[in-house]
N, C-alpha and C positions, 0 to 999 in steps of 0.2 A: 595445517589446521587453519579455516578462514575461520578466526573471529570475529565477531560483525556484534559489537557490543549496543545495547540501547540506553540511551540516557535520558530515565524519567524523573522530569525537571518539576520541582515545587517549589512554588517562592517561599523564601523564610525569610522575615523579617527579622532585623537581631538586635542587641542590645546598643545600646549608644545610639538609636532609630526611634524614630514613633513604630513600636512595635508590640505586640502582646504574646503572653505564651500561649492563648488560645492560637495563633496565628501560627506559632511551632509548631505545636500540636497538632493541629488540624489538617500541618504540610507530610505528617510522618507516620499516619495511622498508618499501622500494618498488625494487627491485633493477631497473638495467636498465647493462646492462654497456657503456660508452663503446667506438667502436671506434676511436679514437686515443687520445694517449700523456695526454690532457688525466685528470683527475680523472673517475671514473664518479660519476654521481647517488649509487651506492650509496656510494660513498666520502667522496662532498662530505656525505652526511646522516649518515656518521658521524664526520664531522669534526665536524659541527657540533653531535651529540650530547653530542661530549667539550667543545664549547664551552661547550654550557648550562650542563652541571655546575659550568665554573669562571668561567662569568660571570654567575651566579644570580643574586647580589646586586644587582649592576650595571643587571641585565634585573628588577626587581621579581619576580623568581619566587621561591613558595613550596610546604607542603606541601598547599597547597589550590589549587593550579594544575595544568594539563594542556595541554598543546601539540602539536597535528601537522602535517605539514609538507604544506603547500600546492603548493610550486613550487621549483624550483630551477634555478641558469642557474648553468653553467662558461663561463669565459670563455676565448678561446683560449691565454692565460698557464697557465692552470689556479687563476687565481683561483676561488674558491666563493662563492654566494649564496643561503644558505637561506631560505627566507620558511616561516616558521610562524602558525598561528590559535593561540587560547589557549580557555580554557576556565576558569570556577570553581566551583571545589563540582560541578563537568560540567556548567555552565553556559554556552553560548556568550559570550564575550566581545566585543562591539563597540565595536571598536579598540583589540583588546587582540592585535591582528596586530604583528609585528616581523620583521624580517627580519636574520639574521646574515651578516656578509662575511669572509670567510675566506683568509687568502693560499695562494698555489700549495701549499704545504707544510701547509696544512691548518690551522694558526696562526689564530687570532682576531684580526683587526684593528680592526672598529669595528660600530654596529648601527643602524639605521633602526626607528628603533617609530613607534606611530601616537598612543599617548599615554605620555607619560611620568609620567603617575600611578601611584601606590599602586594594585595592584587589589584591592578589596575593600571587604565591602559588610556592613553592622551583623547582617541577616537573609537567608537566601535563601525566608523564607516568606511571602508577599504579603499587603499589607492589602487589595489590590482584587483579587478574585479573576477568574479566566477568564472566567466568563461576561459579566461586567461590561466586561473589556477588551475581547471580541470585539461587543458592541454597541457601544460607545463608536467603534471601528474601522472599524463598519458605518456609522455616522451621519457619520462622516468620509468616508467615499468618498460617501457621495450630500451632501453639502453641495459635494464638491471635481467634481458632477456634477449639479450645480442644473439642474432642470428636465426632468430625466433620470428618464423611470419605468425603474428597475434593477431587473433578473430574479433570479430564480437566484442569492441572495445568499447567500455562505459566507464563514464568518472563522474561521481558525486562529491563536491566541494560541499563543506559547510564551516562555516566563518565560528572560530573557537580562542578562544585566550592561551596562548600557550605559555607555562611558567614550567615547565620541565627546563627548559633549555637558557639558561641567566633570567634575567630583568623580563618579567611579563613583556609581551607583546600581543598585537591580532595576529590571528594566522590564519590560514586554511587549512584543513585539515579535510583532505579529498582521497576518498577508497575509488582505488581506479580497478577495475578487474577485467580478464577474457579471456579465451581458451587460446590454448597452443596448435599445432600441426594435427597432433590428435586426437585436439578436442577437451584435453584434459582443462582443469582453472589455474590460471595467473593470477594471484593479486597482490597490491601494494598499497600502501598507507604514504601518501605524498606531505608533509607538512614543509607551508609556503608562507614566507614574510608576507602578510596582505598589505606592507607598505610597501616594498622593494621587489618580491616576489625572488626574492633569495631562496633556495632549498633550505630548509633548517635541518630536515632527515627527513628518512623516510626506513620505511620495515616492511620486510614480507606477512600479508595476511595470510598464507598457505603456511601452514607451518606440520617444515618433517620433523618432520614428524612425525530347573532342574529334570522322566527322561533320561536317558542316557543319549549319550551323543561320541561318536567316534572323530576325533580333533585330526588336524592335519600335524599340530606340532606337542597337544599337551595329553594324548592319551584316550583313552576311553573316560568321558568326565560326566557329571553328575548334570540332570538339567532338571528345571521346572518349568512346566509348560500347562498351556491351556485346552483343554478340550471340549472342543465346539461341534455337539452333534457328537458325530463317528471321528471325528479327526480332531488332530491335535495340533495348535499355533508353537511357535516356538517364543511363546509371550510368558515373560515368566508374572505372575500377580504379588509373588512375594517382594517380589522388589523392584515397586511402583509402575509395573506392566509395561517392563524395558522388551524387544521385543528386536529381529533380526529379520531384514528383508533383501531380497536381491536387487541387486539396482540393473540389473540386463544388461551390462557391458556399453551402460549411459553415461550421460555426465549432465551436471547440470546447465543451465544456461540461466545467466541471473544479472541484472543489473544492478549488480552492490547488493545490496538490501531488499530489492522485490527481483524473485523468481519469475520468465516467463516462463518455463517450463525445472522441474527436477526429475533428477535418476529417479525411476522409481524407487519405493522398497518395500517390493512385493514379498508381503508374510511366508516366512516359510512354513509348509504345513508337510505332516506327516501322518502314513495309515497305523502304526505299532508304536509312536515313541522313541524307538532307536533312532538316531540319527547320524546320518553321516555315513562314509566307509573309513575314513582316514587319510584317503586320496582324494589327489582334485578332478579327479574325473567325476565324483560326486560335489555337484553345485556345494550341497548343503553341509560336505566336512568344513570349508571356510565358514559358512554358520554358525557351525557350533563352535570353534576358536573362537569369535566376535561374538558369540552368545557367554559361553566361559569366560572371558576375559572380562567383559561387564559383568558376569556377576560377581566372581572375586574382586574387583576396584570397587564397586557399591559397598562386599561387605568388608574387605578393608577400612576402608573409613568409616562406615557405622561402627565396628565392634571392638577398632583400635582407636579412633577420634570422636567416633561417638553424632557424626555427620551423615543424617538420614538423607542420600542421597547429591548426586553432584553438588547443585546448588544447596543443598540444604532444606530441601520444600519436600520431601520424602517423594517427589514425583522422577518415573521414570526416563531414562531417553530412547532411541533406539538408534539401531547398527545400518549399515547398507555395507554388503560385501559385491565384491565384482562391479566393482564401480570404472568404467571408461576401460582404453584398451591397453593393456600393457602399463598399466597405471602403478609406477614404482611410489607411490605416496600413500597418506594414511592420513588421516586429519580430523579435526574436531573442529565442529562450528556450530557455537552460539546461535545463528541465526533461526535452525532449526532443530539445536539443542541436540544434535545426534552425533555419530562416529562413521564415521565414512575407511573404506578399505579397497584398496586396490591388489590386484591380481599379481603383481611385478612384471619385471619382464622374463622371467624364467632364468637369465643369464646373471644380472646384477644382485636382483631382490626377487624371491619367490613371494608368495601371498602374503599379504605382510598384515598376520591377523594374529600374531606371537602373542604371549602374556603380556609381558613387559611394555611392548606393544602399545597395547589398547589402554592399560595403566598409565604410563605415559603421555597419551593424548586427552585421555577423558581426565586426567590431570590438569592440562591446559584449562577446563572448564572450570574446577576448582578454582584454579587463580584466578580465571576472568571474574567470578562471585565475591572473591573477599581483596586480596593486594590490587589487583591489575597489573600486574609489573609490566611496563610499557617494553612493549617487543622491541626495543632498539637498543644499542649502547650497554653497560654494566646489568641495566635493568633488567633487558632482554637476555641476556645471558643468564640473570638468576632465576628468571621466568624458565627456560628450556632445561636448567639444571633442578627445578624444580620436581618438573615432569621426569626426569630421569630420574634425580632422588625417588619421589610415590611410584612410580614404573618398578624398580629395582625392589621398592619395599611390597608392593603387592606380589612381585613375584615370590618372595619368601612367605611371605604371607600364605600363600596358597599350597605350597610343602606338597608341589606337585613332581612324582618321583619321574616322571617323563621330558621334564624342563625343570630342573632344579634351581635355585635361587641362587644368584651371582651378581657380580659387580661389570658383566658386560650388559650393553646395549645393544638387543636387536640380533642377538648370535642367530637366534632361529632361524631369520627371514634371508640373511645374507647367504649370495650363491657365489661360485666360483669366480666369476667375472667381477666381483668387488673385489677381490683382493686381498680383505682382509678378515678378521675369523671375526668381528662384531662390527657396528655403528660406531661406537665410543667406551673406553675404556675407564673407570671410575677410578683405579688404584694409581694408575698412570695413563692421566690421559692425552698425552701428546702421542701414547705407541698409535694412535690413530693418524699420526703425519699434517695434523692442522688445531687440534687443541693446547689450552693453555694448562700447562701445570702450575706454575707459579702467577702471581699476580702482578701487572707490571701496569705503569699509568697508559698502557696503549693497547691495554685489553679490552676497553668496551669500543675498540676501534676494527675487531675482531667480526667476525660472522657471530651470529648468537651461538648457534650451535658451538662456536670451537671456544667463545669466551665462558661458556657453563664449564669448563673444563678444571678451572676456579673452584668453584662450589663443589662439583661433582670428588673433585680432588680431598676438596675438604671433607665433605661426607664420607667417606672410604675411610680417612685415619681416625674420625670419630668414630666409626664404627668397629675397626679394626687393628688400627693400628698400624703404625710404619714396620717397613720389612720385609722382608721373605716371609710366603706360606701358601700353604694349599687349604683350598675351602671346599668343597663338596669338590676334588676332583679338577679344580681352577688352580693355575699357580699365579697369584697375585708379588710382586714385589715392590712398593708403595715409598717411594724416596718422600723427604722432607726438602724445601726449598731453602732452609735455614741450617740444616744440620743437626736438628733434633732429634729424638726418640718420642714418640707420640704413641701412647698406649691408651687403646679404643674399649668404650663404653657399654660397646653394643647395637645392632643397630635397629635394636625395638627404642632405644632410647632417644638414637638420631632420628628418627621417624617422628617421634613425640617432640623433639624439639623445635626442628622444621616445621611443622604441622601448626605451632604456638605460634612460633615467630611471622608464619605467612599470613596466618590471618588475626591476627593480633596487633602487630607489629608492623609490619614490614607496609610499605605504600608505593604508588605507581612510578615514585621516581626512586625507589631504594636502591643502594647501588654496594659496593662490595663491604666497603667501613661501614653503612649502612647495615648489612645482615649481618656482621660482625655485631653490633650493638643488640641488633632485635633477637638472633640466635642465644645469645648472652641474656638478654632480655627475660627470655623463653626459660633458660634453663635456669635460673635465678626463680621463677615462679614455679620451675615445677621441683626442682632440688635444693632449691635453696640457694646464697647468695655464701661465695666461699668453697663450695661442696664439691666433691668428685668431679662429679659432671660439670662444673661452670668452669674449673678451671680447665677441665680437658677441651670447652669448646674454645676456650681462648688458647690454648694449646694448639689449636688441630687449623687457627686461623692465623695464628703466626707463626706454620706449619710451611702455608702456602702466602705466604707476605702479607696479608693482609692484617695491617695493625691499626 
């Protein structure tokens, strides 16, 4: 999935400054009027405007900071939770995100930051300058793609504060991208001492990551579509006219952030409605998978979260299937809000347009809107175990009798030549030969993929429980890292926990004692403080080490 996040910056003046709350206000308008008795957005973000001013101090802000507001969730109390980005000197700030919590009555109660550092930094003028960082950046992506002749190489530097990694410093913070041998995208996220020109880290931007319609893996399924004239689009209007196009066996060509050319994603259109045969000799059976799979994850989170759409804006994205050649990936990118799908290579990975799937990735989007969990280290790990957790839960969700609901990743897509019967394992996730079960201080030293192994471990005993057993036809057997017995809640409830905690709670540098706190956090507000559920989540986290 390339993320390609935007960060729009408003100066906010704050307290302990010559500043006014007109000057708040004015930096955080996004007006959208509640139609129940709860708190409206617009009222929750100026509740939280008059917080900033008088909890300034508390929150390290000064007059060389700026803040706007990311996200915001009313809870059906009328509790508020504002999530702000920061900025210095209008410099983007990472993990300089915090989120305010506000009672019914608008009242300041407590705040979730990501670092509790000082922010600030000796100079904002770099001893390594641009040009220097965006090679340095380039030689990192083809070292992190040994052997790899890479196309079309482009790198964009841009000078940021980084407080993820100790004692704020400058940094650069440079997306370098280009294609491979076949054309497919590379990219990486390079973060550079702009005084030393030291790597700090760096992550992968790619990440593996109604109608009727005949699916390749989930059946004969339900679709909504539109019809234009004699024919019908495969645009569904019920939910936010998300829509499924063919990309021609393209790929994009993009410098970071401005495209000079994208895959197409040419609408798929039909003369009766049916779609599909079920086989991929028919373009349009991978359609309808990536048409089905968006609509079950939209209404997953609408009708179990109550979350009109990815971002929350009730507006729709869309799909591109048969993207590039032999294209064994899948991804979600922000930049053009859509879900991209590749064909596989017939041997490793078949079309890889599964349930799970597409949950999974258009999950990714979710987090890029509310946590951020920064794709590298602990972070990144709870970010890709994220998407595996709502992947796993939409598949249940959807009580589809053709792909049943399980605790593996990606069973459908995988072909002989992998080797092995899924992606990742949630009950035990080392049977995959590179993930973590247990937690250890050298797991966010891990690939993200195998340190979500963590988390994913964890979710399986909350929802189930240690042990031997079979589940629709799965034999799961679910060790404990401590030698416990862990008896599971359920996992409509882990679903609702996670779901609180991620966009509540949790911030771009959370890390494993982190989600520990915020899942606790979560299950505390929604059960109570004491209750079944709070103690199982602490149960199920000192399960897997984390205490």
């Amino acid at each position: 999935m390339s993320r390609i996040r935007h960060i729009r910056s408003s100066r906010l003046a704050t307290a302990g400054v010559a500043a006014t709350t007109a000057t708040l206000l004015a930096a955080a308008l996004a007006p959208t009027a509640s139609a129940d008795s709860r708190p409206s957005r617009a009222t929750a973000i100026s509740n939280a405007a008059s917080a900033l001013i008088a909890q300034a101090a508390r929150l390290g802000l000064t007059s060389a900071q700026g803040t706007s507001v990311r996200d915001v969730v009313v809870d059906a109390d009328g509790s508020q939770h504002v999530r702000y980005d920061r900025t210095y000197h209008q410099l983007p700030v990472l993990g300089g995100d915090f989120v305010l919590h506000l009672a019914p009555n608008g009242s300041y109660r407590s705040t979730n930051r990501a670092t509790g550092r000082t922010i600030s930094v000796p100079t904002i003028t770099p001893a390594v300058q641009a040009p220097q960082a965006a090679d340095l950046a380039t030689n990192a992506l083809r070292a992190a793609n040994a052997g790899e002749l890479l196309r079309n190489l482009t790198a964009k530097p841009q000078l940021v504060v980084d407080a993820l990694h100790g004692a704020p410093k400058l940094a650069w913070r440079t997306d370098v991208a280009g294609q491979d041998s076949l054309g497919n995208p590379v990219a990486r996220t390079v973060l550079t001492d702009a005084r030393t020109g030291r790597q700090i880290d760096a992550w992968d931007n790619i990440e593996t990551a109604s109608g009727d319609g005949k699916s390749l893996y989930s059946g004969t399924v339900p679709l909504e579509t539109t019809l234009s004239g004699s024919t019908y689009q495969l645009k569904d209007p019920t939910r936010g006219n998300t829509y499924t196009g063919d990309a021609a066996n393209k790929t994009d060509v993009c410098i970071l952030t401005v495209c000079i050319s994208r895959a197409p994603a040419t609408l798929f259109t039909d003369a009766d409605n049916h779609w599909g045969t079920g086989t991929t000799a028919d373009r349009s059976s991978a359609a309808v998978d990536a048409q089905y799979g968006t609509n079950e994850t939209w209404d997953y989170y609408k009708n179990v979260h109550g979350r009109n759409g990815i971002a929350g804006d009730g507006k729709g994205s869309y799909n591109r299937v048969h993207y590039g050649t032999n294209y064994n990936n899948a991804f979600w990118d922000d930049n053009c809000f859509c879900m991209t799908y590749g064909d596989g290579d017939g041997t490793t990975f078949g079309p890889l347009v599964a349930l799970d799937v597409a949950g999974h990735e258009m999950s990714h989007g979710v987090t890029s809107k509310t946590a951020a969990l920064t794709y590298s280290g602990e972070s990144g790990g709870l970010n890709e175990a994220t998407s595996d957790i709502f992947g796993t839960m939409v598949e249940w969700y959807a009580n589809n009798s053709s792909d049943l609901g399980d605790y593996l990743i990606g069973e459908k897509i995988v072909r002989s030549g992998f080797g092995k019967t899924a992606l990742r394992y949630m009950d035990k996730p080392s049977k995959d030969g590179n993930s973590a079960d247990c937690w250890s201080s050298s797991v966010g030293n891990l690939d993200v993929h195998y340190s979500s192994g963590v988390a994913n471990h964890f979710a399986y005993l909350l929802s189930e429980g240690s042990g031997a057993k079979t589940i629709n036809g799965v034999s799961y057997n679910s060790p404990t890292c401590n030698g416990s017995t862990v008896t599971g809640i359920g996992r409509d409830k882990v679903g609702k926990i996670w779901y609180r905690a991620l966009t509540v709670y949790m911030t771009s540098s959370t890390n494993y004692a982190g989600a520990r706190t915020a899942t606790l956090n979560a299950a505390k507000d929604l059960y109570g403080a004491g209750s079944t559920e709070y103690n199982a989540v602490a149960a199920a986290w000192s399960a897997v080490s984390v205490s």
